[in-house]
C-alpha positions as CSV (number, residue, x, y, z in Angstrom):
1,X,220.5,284.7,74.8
2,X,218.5,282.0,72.3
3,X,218.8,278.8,73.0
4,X,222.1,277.2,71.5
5,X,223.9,280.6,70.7
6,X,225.9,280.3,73.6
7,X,228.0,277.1,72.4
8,X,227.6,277.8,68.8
9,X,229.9,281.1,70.5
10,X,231.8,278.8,72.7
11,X,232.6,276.8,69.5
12,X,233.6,280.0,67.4
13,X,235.6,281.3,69.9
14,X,237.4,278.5,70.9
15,X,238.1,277.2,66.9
16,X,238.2,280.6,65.0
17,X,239.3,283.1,67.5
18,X,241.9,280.8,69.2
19,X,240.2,281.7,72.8
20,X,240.5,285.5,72.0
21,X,238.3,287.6,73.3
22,X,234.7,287.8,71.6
23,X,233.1,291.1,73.1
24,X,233.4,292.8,69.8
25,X,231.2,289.8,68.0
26,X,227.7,290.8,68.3
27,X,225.6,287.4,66.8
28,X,224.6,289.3,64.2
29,X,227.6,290.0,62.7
30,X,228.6,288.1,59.6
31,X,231.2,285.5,60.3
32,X,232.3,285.3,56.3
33,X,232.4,288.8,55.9
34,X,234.3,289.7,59.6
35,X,236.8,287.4,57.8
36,X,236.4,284.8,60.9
37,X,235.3,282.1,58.8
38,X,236.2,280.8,55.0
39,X,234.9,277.6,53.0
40,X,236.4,275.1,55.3
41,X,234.9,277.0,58.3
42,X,231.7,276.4,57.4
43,X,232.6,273.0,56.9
44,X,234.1,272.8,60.6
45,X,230.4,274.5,61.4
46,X,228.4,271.6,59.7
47,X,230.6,269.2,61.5
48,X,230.4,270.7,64.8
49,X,226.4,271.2,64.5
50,X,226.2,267.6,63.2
51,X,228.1,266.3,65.9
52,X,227.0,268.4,68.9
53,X,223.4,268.4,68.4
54,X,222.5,265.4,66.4
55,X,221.1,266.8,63.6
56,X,222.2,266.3,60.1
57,X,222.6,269.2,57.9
58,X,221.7,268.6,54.0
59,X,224.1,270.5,51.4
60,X,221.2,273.0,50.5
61,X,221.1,274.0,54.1
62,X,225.1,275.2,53.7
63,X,224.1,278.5,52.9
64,X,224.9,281.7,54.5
65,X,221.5,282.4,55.7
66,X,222.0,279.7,58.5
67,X,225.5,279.8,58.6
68,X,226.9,283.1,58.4
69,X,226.1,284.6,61.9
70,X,226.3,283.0,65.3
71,X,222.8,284.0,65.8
72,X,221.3,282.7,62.4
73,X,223.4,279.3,63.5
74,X,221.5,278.9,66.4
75,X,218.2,279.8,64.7
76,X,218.9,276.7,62.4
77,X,219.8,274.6,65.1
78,X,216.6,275.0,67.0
79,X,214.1,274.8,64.0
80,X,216.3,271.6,63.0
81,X,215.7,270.3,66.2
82,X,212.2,271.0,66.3
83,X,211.5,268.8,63.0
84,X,214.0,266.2,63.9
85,X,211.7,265.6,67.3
86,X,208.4,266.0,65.0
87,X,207.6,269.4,66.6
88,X,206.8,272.4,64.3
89,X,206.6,276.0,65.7
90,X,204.8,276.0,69.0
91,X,202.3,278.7,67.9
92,X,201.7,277.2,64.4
93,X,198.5,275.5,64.4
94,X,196.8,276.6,67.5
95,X,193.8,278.4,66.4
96,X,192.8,275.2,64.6
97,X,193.3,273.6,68.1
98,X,191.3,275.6,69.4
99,X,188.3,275.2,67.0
100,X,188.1,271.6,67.2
């Protein structure tokens, strides 16, 4: 499992699905259009991320390609907290590395 997508599905599970059982919610599957989510779920999302991992989330972020699966969540989260700690992709960059 990616990094984060476990407790972006602990969150979900325990705030949207009332502890219910998950085993039918693949993170791919869309959280708006399962019905799981509305408006002010995405705004308890932007508040848990926010909180939880000490990023902060600008409004043109709030869209559903980072918010609308668990897995695309967790995607975001991790590339946020690679700029937040000045890293970029890990790969990006190398080959120049390499050449100096």
């Amino acid at each position: 499992m990616p990094p984060y997508e476990a407790e972006v599905r602990q969150f979900i599970v325990e705030n949207f699905l009332f502890g219910e059982d998950a085993a039918g919610l693949s993170g791919h599957d869309s959280l708006l259009g399962k019905g799981l989510i509305d408006s002010t779920g995405i705004l308890e999302l932007v508040g848990f991320v926010q909180d939880r991992f000490g990023i902060r989330v600008e409004d043109d972020e709030i869209i559903p390609g980072n918010f609308d699966s668990i897995a695309k969540l967790a995607q975001f989260i991790q590339h946020k907290k690679g700029a937040a700690s000045g890293q970029s992709d890990p790969g990006a960059g190398s080959d120049l590395r390499e050449m100096a």
